[in-house]
Every structure is written in structure tokens, then in C-alpha cells.
C-alpha positions as CSV (number, residue, x, y, z in Angstrom):
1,X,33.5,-11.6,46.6
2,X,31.5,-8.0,47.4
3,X,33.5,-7.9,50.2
4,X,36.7,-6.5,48.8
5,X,35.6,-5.4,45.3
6,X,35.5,-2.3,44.7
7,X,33.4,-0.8,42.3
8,X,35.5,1.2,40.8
9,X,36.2,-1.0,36.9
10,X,37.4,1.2,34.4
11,X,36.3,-1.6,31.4
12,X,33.1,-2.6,32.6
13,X,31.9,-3.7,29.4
14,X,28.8,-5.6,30.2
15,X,26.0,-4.0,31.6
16,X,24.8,-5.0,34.9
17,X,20.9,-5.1,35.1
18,X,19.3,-4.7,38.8
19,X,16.1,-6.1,39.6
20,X,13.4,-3.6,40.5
21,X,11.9,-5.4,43.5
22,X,13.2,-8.5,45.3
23,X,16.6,-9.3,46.3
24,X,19.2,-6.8,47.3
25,X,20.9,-6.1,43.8
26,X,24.7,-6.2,45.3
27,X,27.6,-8.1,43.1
28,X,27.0,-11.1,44.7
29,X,23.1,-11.0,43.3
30,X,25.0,-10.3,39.8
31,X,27.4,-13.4,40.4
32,X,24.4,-15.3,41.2
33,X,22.9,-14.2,37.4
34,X,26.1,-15.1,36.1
35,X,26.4,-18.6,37.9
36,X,22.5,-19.0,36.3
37,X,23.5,-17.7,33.0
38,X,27.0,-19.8,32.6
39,X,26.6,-23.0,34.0
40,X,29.5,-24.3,31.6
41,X,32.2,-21.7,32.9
42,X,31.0,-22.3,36.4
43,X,31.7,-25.8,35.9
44,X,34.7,-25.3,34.7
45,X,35.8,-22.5,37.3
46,X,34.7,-25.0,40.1
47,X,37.3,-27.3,39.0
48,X,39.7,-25.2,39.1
49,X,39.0,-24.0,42.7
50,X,38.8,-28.1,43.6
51,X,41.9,-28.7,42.9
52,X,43.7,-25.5,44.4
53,X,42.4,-26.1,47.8
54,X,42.3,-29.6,50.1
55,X,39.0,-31.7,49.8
56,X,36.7,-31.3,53.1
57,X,32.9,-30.3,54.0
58,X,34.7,-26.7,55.3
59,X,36.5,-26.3,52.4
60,X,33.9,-27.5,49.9
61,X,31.7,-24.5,51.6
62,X,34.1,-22.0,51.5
63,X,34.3,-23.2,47.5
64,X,30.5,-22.6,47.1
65,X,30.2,-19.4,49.0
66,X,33.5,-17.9,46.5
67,X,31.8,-19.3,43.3
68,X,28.3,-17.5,44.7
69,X,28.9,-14.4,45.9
70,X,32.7,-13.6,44.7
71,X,34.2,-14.8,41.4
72,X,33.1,-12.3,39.3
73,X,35.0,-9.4,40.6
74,X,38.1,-11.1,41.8
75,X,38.6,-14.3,39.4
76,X,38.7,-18.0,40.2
77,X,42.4,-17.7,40.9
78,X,41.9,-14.5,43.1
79,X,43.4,-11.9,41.1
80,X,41.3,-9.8,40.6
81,X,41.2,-7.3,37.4
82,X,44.4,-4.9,38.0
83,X,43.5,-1.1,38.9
84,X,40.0,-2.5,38.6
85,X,39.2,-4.5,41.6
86,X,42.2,-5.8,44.2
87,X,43.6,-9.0,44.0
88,X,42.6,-11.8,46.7
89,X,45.7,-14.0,45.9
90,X,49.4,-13.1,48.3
91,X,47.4,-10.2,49.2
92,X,49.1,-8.1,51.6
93,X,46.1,-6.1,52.8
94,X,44.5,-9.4,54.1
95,X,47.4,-10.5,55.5
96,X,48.8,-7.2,57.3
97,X,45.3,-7.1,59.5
98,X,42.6,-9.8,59.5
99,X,40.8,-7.9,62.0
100,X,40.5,-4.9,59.8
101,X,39.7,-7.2,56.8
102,X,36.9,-8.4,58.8
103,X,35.3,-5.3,59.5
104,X,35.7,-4.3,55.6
105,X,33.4,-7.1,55.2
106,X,31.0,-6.4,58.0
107,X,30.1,-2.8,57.2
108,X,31.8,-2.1,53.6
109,X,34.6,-0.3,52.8
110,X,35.3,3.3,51.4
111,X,38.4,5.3,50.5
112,X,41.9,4.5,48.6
113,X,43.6,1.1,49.5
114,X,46.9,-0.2,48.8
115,X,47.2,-3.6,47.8
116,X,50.1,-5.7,46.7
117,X,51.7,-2.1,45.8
118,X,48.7,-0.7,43.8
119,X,46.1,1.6,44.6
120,X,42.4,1.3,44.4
121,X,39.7,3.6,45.2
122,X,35.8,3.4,45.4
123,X,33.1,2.2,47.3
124,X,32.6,-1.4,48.4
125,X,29.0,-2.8,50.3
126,X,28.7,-4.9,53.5
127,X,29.0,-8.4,52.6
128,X,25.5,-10.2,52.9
129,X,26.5,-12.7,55.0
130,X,25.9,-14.4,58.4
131,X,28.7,-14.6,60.7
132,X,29.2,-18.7,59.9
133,X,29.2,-17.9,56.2
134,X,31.5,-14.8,56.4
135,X,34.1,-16.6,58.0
136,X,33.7,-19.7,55.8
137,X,34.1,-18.1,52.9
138,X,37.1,-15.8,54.3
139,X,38.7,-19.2,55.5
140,X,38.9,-20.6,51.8
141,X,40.3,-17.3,50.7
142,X,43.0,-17.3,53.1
143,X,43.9,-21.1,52.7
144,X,44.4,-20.3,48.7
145,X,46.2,-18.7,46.1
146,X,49.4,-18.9,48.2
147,X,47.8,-16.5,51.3
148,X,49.1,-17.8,54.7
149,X,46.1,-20.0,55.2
150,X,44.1,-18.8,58.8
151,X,41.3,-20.1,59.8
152,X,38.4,-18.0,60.8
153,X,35.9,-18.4,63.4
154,X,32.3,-17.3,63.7
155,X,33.3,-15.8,66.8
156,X,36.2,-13.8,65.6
157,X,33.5,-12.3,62.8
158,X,31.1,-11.9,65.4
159,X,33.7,-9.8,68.0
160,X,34.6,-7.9,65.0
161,X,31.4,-7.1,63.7
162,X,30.3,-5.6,66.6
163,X,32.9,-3.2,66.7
164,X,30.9,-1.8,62.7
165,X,28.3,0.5,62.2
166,X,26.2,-2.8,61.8
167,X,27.2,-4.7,65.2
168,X,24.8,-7.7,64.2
169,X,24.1,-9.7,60.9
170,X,20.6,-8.4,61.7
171,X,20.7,-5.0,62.3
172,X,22.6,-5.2,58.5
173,X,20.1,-7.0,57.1
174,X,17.7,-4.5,58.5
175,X,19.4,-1.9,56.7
176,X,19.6,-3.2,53.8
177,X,15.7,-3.4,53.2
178,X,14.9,-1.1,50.9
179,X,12.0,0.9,52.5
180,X,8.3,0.6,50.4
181,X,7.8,3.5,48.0
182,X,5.5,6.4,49.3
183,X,2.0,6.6,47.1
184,X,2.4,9.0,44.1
185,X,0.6,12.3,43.5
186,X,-2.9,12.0,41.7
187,X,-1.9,12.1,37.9
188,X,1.8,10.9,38.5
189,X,3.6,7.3,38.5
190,X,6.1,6.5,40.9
191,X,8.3,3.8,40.3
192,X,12.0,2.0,41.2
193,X,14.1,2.1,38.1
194,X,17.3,-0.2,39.9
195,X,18.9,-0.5,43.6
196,X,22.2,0.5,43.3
197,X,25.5,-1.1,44.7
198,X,26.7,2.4,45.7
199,X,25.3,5.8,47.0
200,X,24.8,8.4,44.9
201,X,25.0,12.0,45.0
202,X,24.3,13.4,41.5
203,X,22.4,12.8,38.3
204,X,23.0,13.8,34.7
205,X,21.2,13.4,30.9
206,X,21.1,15.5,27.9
207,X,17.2,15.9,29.5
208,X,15.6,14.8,26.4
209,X,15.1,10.7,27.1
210,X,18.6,9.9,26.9
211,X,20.8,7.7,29.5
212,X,21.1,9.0,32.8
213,X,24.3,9.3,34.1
214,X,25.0,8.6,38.3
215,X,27.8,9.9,40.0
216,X,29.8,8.4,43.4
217,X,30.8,10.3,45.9
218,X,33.8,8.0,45.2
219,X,34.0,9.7,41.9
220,X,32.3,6.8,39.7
221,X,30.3,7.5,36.6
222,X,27.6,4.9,36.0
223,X,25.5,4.7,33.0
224,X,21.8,4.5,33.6
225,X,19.2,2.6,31.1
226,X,16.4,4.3,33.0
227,X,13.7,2.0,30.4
228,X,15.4,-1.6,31.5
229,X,17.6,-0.3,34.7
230,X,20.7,-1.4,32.6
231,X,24.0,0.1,34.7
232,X,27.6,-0.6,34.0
233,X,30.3,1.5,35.0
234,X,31.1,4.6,32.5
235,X,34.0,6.1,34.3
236,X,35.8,4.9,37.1
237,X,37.1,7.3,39.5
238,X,40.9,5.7,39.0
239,X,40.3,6.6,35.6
240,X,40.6,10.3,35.6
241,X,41.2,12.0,39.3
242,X,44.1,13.3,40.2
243,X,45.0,12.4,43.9
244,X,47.3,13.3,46.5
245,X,47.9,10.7,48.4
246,X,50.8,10.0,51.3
247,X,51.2,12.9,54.2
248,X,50.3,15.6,51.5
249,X,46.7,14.4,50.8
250,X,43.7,15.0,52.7
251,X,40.5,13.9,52.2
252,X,39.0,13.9,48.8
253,X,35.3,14.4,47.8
254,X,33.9,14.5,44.3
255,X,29.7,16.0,44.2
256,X,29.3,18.0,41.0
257,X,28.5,16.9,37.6
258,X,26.8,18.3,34.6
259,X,26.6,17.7,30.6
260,X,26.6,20.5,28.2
261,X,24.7,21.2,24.9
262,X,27.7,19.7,23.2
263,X,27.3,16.1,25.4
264,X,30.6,16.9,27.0
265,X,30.1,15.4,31.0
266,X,31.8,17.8,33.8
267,X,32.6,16.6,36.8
268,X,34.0,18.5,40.2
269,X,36.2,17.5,43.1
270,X,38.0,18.7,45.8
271,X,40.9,17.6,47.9
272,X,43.0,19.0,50.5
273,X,46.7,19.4,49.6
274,X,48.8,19.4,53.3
275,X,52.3,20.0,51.6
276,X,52.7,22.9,52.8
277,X,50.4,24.1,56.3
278,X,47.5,25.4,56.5
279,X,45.9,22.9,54.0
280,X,44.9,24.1,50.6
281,X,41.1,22.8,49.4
282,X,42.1,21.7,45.4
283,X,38.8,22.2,43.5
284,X,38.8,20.4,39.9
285,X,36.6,20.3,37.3
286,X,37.3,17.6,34.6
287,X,35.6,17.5,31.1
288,X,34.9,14.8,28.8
289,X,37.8,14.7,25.6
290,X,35.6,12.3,23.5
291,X,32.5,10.3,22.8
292,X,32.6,6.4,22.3
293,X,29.5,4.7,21.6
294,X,26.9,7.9,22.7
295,X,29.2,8.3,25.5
296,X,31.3,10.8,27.4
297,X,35.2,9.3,27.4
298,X,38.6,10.9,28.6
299,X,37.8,13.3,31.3
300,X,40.9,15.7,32.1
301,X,41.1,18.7,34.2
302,X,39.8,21.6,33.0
303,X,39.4,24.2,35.4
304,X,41.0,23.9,39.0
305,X,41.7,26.5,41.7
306,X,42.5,26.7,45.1
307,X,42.2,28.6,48.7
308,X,43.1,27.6,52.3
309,X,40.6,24.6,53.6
310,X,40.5,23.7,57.0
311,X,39.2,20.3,58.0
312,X,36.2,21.0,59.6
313,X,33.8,22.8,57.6
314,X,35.0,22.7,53.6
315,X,31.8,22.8,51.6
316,X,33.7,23.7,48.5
317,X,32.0,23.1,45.1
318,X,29.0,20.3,45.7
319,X,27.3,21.1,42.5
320,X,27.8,22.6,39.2
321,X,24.8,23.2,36.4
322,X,24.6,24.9,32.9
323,X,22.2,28.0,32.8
324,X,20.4,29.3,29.8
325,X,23.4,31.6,28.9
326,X,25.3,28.6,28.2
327,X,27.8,29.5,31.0
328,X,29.1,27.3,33.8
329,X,27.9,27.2,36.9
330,X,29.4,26.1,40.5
331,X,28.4,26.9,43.7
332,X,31.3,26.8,46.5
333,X,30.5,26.7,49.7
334,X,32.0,28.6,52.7
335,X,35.0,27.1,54.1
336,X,33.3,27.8,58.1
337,X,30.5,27.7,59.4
338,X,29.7,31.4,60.8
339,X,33.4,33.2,60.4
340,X,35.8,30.8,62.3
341,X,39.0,32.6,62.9
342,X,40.6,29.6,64.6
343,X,44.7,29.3,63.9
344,X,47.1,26.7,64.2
345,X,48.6,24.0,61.7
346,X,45.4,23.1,60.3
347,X,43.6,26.7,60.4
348,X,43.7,29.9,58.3
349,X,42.2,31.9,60.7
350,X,41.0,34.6,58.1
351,X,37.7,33.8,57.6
352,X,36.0,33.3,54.4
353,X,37.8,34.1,51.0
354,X,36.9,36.0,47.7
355,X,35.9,32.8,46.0
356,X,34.3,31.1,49.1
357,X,30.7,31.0,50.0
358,X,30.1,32.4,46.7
359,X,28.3,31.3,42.9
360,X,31.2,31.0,40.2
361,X,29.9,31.8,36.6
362,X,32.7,30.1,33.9
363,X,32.7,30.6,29.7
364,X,33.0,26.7,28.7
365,X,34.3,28.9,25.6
366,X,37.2,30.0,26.7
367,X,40.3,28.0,25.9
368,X,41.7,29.4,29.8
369,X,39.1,29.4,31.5
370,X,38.6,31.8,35.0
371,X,35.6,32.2,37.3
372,X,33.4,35.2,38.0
373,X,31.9,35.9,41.2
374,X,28.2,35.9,40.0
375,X,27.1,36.1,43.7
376,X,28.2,36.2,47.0
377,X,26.5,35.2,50.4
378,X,26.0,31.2,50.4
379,X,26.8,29.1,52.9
380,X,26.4,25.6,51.2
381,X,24.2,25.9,47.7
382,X,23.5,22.3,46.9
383,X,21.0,22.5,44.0
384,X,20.0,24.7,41.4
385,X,18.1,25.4,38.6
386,X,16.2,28.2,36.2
387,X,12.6,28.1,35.4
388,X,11.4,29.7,31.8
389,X,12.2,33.1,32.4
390,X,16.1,32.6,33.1
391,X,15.9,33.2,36.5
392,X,18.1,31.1,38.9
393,X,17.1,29.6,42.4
394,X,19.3,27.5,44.5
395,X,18.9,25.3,47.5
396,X,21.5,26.0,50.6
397,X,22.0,24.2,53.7
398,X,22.4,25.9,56.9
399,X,24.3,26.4,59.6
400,X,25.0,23.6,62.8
401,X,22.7,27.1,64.3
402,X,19.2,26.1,64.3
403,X,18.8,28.4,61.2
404,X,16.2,27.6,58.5
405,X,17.3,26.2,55.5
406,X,17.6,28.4,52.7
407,X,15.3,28.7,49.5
408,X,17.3,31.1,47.0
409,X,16.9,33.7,43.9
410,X,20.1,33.8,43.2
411,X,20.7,37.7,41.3
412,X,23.6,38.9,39.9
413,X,25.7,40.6,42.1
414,X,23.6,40.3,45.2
415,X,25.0,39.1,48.9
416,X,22.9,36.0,50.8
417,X,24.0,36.8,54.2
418,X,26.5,34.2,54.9
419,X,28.6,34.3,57.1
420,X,27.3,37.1,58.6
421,X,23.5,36.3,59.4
422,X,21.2,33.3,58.5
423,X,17.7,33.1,56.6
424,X,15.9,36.2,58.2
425,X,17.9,35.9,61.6
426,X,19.1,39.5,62.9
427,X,20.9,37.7,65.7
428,X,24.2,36.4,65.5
429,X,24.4,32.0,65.2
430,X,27.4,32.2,67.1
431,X,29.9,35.1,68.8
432,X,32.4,34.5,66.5
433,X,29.9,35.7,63.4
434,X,31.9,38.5,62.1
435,X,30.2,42.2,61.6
436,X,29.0,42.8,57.9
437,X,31.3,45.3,56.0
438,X,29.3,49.0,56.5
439,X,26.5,49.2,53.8
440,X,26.5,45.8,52.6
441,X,22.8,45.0,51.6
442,X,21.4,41.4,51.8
443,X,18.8,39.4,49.8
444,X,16.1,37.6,52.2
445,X,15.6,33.6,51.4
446,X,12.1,33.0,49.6
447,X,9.5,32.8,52.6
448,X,7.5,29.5,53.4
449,X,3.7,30.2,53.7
450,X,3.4,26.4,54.0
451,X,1.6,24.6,54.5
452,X,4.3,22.2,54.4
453,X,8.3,22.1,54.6
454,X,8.7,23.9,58.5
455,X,5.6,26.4,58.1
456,X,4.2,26.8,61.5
457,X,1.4,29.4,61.2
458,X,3.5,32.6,60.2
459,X,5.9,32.5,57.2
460,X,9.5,31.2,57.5
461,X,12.7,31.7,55.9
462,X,12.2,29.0,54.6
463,X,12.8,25.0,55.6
464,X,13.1,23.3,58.7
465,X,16.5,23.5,60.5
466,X,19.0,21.0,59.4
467,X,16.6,19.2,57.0
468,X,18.8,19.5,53.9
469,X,17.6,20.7,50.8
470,X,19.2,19.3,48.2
471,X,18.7,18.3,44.2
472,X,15.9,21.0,42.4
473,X,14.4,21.3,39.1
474,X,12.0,23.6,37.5
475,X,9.1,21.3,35.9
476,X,8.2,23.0,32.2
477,X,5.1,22.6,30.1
478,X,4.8,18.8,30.3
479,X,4.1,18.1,33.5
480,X,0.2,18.8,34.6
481,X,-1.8,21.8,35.4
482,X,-0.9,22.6,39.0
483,X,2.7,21.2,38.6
484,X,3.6,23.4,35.8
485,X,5.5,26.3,36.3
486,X,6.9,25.0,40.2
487,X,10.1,23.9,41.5
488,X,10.5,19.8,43.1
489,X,13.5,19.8,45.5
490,X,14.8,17.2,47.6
491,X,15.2,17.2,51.6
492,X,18.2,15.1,52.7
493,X,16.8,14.8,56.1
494,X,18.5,15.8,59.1
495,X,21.7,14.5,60.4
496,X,22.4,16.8,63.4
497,X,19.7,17.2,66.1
498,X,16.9,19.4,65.7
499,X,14.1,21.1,67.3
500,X,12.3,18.9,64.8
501,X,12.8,15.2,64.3
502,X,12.7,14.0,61.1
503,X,12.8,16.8,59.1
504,X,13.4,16.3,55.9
505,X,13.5,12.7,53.9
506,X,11.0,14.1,51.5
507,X,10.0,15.8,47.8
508,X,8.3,19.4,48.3
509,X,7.0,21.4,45.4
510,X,7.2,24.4,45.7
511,X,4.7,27.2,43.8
512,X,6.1,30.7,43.8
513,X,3.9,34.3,43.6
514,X,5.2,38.0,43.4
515,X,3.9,39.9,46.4
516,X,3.4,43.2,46.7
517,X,7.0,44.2,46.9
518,X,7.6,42.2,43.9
519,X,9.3,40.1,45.6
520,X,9.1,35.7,45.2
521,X,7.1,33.8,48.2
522,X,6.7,30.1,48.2
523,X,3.7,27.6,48.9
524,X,4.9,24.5,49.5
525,X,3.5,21.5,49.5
526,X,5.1,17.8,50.5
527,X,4.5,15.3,47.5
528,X,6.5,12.3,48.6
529,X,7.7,10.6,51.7
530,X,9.4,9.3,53.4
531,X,12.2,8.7,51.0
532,X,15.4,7.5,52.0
533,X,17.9,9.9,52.0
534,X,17.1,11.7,48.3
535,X,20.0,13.9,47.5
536,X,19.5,14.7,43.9
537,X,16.7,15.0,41.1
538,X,16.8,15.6,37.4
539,X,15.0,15.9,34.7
540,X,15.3,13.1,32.3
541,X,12.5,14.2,29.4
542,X,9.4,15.1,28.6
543,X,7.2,14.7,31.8
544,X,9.5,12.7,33.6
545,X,12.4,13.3,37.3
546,X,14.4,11.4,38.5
547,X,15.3,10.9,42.2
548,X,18.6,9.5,43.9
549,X,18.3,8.0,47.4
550,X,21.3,8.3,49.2
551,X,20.5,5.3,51.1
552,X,17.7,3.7,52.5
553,X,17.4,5.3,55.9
554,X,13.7,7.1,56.2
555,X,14.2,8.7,59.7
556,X,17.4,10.6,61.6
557,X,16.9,7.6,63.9
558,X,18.4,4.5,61.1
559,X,21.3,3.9,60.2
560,X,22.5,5.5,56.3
561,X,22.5,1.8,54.8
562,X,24.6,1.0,52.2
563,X,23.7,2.0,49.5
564,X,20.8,4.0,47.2
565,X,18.7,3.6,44.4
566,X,16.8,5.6,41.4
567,X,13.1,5.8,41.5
568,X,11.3,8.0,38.2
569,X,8.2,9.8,39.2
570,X,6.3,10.5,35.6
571,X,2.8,11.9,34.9
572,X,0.9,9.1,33.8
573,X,-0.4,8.8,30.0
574,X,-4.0,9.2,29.7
């Protein structure tokens, strides 16, 4: 059933193809292909499932709802695939708290699990079903495969449900409609390549036409057919990260990946390691060993580092890109949000450190590889990219200060501010901002000179507060006249209240000019929205980005949803 199984297979062999419109594309629409496609080995399974549970209109329900919406992931004899997806049968996690089994099915499930004494890891979606059905179908689960056999009520479903971030059947289904695609620029396409069973947070492709790679923010890598919307699991995050669990591990967050001239796939995570206090933020980067069949296999560490990370605000390494140079790069976060010197168990109270809020340069080369500051000054560097010259501009999210958002030329060697001042603040965001060091210059966002993207008359530096710029890409000579030579980024959308709802949710291109000074400004011009969520985009060939939705929210106001999908804007062929 969807309800427990995780998406996290290692040998996903078959390839699971998502509808572009219609149904919600979750495992039990898959299932439901399956029980369409193999009527003989459905046949066959529902026999089986007849005689290991009692005959009776419940139970014959309970039967039909398992063979629907769960077989596939967890067998007809509820076993599941081991270190793939958890077993159903003697399952302790069911058994040690129905209530919290419940709820996993109400609202999904994230995070590591135990279960039966192994671990699994990923991200699982709300089951699609009503409260009756939910509790039929979790009835005939616990009634087999030698589980205790409780019977579950509609009620007991519906009390727990409204405990979820989805407290009625309804407001789930609400959230899982995926919201109508906004109408394309003149001379583009816009379409919906597959819904996804997960969110995700970053794309990847040799940027030539070849698959497109998703990742989790599970750690998952999915393959992409972006022609067919063909995806099967690549990489499963069980496969390859290393994980503190227990007292020593904290939480764990994986939102950087990148491919190389050579194919080889990069991937970055970081975790908290609480042996010893305060906690140390773990940053990893794993690279591909091998290719198997045009794909990247055996991802092992490669680089890792560490410095003190304190619960509350570790923005550590969220994305990492290959610049014309060839060389690595990774922007990491601050570890505060303005120069926290807070102490105590969980607190270093010393502020930022050398390698935090900073851009990392790394030689793939180099058989021990070390990071060089490139730049310093950045709060939370999301996205970036270089246009045809080599020169590099990044997206950065702001402070929980009603900053602007931050457009970037990232130079060598130059200072962005952080954590000592925002955009083109002089004021301090909070009376803990530290004083700058004596004769320490910084480098002024991009201004806005709108008219979209915050612009209210007189030029800001440069987005709305809090309306998350994220994924960017510099669009090259085949994209159109008027679209050549800019920069697409993505807007999250805000999350924490603003002075302006809604920010955000959207595609802005942005055209940069040289003024007098000789310095970059920025029109910028919304292209697309709403969107829900979009948190990445790529270029995937000639003409063609891809975006990722997060999820399917379109305002601050809805809930996240879910899950996400891929939609390819493309200039149409005359």
C-alpha cells in the first residue's frame, strides 16, 4: 500500500511512467496499471490473499483495496522488498502504535523508520483514501500475515486524521490537485512532463538532451525520461548515505547535486553529529564510482567537512554547480541568521566560521580534495549559474528580517554582507548583528528596476522579502531574441509572513545592463505564475528548462501538498 512504502528501492528495475494529466500519479495509480496490465498474476495473487484471511464482505474489501492500491510495494504476503520498502507482515512498527500508523497514512510519512530491526528511509505520500476505506484496508492488514489482528474503525481514522496536517479526507484531496498550468510566454511551450510521488529539490543532465536526473530531499535519485515521463528510481538514499542515527544523529538534509563533463553525478548532504556537544553540521559530497547502462552507479563520499551547527538556523551546502573552469562549486550557508552568539548544549556561541556563509571552489582533480574560500558574505546561496562570459551569479535567501532577497555577482574574493548587513540595508536586522571587521568592503546585490519581482517605483536590492529565490540558469543562443542572454530563476514563495503576501510562487527573467559605474542592474520581468512551490530549474538542451514544483501549493495561504512535479517550458518550432 502507499501508505507505508517508502520510495526509497535501491533495484527499481522497471520504470514507472506517470500520466501527464488525470489522476494523481501516486503508487497506488501504478498498482492500478499493474492490476490492468497483469490480470493473470493478479489472479493468482488474489488467491493467495483468499485463503490467508477469513471469508466475509469486510474482509473481501480489505482484499480488494490491498490488491488496488498496495501489492506492489509490499507483496501479497506483506513483506515487502528488504532495505527497499518495510515489511507489513509481524510488523512491529504497526503493532507498537496504531495511532501513529494511522496518521502515517493520513498525511505521509518522512524520515528513517525502524522496522522488524531494519532501517528505512525516504519519503512516503498520504494514502488516497476515505476514512471507511483507510480503515478497511488497514483492518485486513492487521488481521494477516500473523499481525495481531485489530480492527479499525472509521472513527478511529477520522480522530486521528484530524490530529495531520490534512485534518479531513477533503482538505487532502484538495491538496492533492495539481494546480492548472499558468499560460506560456509568446514563442514558448509549457508543458507537464510527470507528477511526481515525491518533492523535489534539485535537477541534473549532461544539458545536451539527455535524462534528467531528480533528487529527494530524502536523498533519492530518480531517472527522468523527460520525452515519455518514464521515472524509476536510480539511487536510493539507503544506497549510498552515511547516517548517524541513535542519540548521536541529528537531523539530516541532502539539497545539492551536479554531473560533470565526465557523467560522474555529485550529490551533497549534511547531518548533525551530537556525540560530542555543541553539535557538529557533517557536510558530504558523494561521487558516482561507475556507469551502468548511461548511468551514474556507486556513489561514495568524496569530500566531507565539518564546523559546529546549531539547530536552528544550518543552511549548510544547499547546492553545488560546475563552472566553466571545470572546478566545483558549493555554496554553504551561514549557520545563523544575523550573528547569534547564543550558548549552551546545543549552541556554539561564536558566530559564523571561516567556511560558513561562504562559496567553496574544489579541483574534482585532485585525488584529496580541499575547499577554497572563493567568496565570503552569503547568507543562504540557493542557485547559481554563469552566463557566456564566465561570470557567476547566485540566488540567496534572506534573513527572518524583512530584507530583500538577494540577486548576486558572485567575484572572487569579494564579501556579500552577511552577517553583518542585508541587501542595501545600513541598519542592523537585529541587535545581535555583529560590527563588520574595520575596512571590510562589501559588494551591493544587483538592483531591481522592475517592473516585476518587488519593484515599487525606486530600485530594490533586489526581490521581495522572504519570497525565496531559488533554482537559475543563464539561457544561451537558442532560446529567442529577447530571452537570449538573461537569467530564469525560480521564487519559492514565502513561508514566513511578509509585508507582501504571496511573494514569490513564480519564474522571473531577469535582463541585466552595465550602468554607469560599470556595475550589473536587473529588469525583471515575471514569465510564469503561479507555480507551486518551484525550487529548481535546469537546462536540459538546446532551447529547452526544466522546472521542479516542490509541491502544489500556489499561495502562502495552502497547505505544501505532497508532492511535486516537472513541467518543460521550450520555445516552440516554427
Amino acid at each position: 500500500m502507499n501508505s507505508l512504502a517508502f520510495i526509497t528501492a535501491t533495484a527499481a528495475d522497471n520504470a514507472l511512467v506517470f500520466p501527464r494529466t488525470g489522476a494523481i500519479p501516486s503508487i497506488p495509480t501504478v498498482a492500478r496499471r499493474w492490476f490492468v496490465g497483469l490480470v493473470a498474476v493478479l489472479g493468482m495473487a488474489s488467491a493467495l490473499v483468499a485463503a490467508e484471511t477469513p471469508a466475509g464482505d469486510d474482509a473481501k474489501r480489505g482484499r480488494e483495496l490491498y490488491v488496488k492500491n498496495c501489492f506492489a510495494c509490499h507483496q501479497m504476503n506483506g513483506a515487502g522488498i528488504p532495505g527497499v520498502f518495510p515489511p507489513l507482515a509481524k510488523s512491529d512498527f504497526l503493532a507498537g502504535d496504531l495511532d501513529r500508523s494511522i496518521r502515517a497514512l493520513c498525511e505521509g510519512l518522512a524520515g528513517e523508520i525502524t522496522v522488524n530491526g531494519r532501517r528505512y528511509a525516504g519519503v512516503m505520500p498520504p494514502a488516497m483514501l476515505n476514512d471507511e476505506d483507510l480503515a478497511a484496508v488497514l483492518s485486513y492488514v492487521l488481521r494477516s500475515w500473523g499481525n495481531r489482528g485489530t480492527t479499525v474503525t472509521a472513527e478511529q481514522v477520522r480522530d486521528q486524521r484530524a490530529k495531520t496536517a490534512y485534518p479531513t479526507f477533503e482538505k487532502l484531496q484538495r491538496a492533492n490537485q495539481y494546480p492548472p498550468l499558468p499560460a506560456a510566454p509568446a514563442g514558448f511551450r509549457l508543458r507537464e512532463v510527470v507528477r511526481l510521488p515525491f518533492k523535489p529539490v534539485r535537477l541534473a543532465s549532461d544539458g545536451k538532451g539527455g535524462p534528467l536526473f531528480v533528487l529527494t530531499e530524502g536523498g533519492d535519485v530518480w531517472r527522468l525520461d523527460p520525452a515519455n515521463g518514464s521515472l524509476r528510481l536510480l539511487l536510493s538514499a539507503n544506497s549510498y548515505l552515511e547516517r548517524r542515527t541513535g542519540d548521536i544523529g541529528g537531523p539530516l538534509f541532502v539539497l545539492g547535486m551536479a554531473l560533470d563533463r565526465q557523467k560522474r553525478l555529485y550529490v551533497a548532504s549534511n547531518q548533525q553529529n551530537r556525540s560530542n556537544l555543541p553539535p557538529q553540521n557533517i557536510v558530504t559530497i558523494y561521487r558516482s564510482t561507475g556507469v551502468l547502462n548511461g548511468n551514474p552507479v556507486g556513489l561514495k563520499p568524496w569530500f566531507q567537512t565539518n564546523y559546529p551547527g546549531s539547530p536552528a538556523y544550518i543552511h549548510a551546502v544547499e547546492n553545488i554547480a560546475f563552472g566553466p573552469d571545470g572546478f566545483l562549486y558549493a555554496g554553504n550557508g551561514g549557520r545563523t541568521d544575523g550573528g547569534l552568539t547564543s550558548t549552551g548544549g546545543e549552541w556554539y556561541g561564536g558566530g559564523e566560521t571561516p567556511i560558513t556563509g561562504c562559496i567553496w571552489r574544489i579541483d574534482p582533480a585532485a585525488e584529496h580534495p580541499v575547499l577554497e574560500i572563493h567568496a565570503r558574505g552569503v547568507r543562504n546561496p540557493y542557485g547559481f549559474c554563469w552566463n557566456d562570459q564566465g561570470e557567476m551569479f547566485a540566488t540567496e535567501n534572506g534573513p527572518d528580517a524583512d530584507a530583500p532577497e538577494e540577486l548576486n555577482q558572485i567575484e572572487r574574493g569579494r564579501h556579500y554582507g552577511f552577517p553583518y548587513r542585508f541587501a542595501d540595508w545600513t541598519k542592523k536586522a537585529y541587535p545581535t548583528s555583529p560590527e563588520p571587521p574595520p575596512g571590510l568592503e562589501f559588494t551591493l546585490p544587483i538592483p531591481n528596476l522592475g517592473p516585476d519581482g518587488g519593484f515599487a517605483g525606486t530600485p530594490m536590492y533586489t526581490f521581495d522579502p522572504h519570497s525565496g529565490p531559488g533554482g537559475i540558469v543563464f539561457l544561451n543562443d537558442s532560446f529567442p531574441e529577447g530571452y537570449r542572454g538573461t537569467l530564469l530563476l525560480t521564487r519559492f514563495g514565502n513561508f514566513i509572513r511578509s509585508p507582501k503576501e504571496n511573494s514569490g510562487f513564480d519564474v522571473l527573467r531577469a535582463t541585466l545592463q552595465r550602468n554607469a559605474e560599470g556595475r550589473y542592474e536587473a529588469h525583471v520581468h515575471t514569465i510564469l505564475a503561479p507555480l507551486g512551490r518551484p525550487i529548481d530549474l535546469h537546462l536540459g538542451g538546446p532551447g529547452k528548462v526544466f522546472i521542479a514544483e516542490y509541491s502544489r501549493a500556489t499561495n502562502s495561504s495552502e497547505s505544501y501538498g505532497p508532492s511535486g512535479r516537472i513541467i518543460e517550458l521550450s520555445v516552440e518550432k516554427k
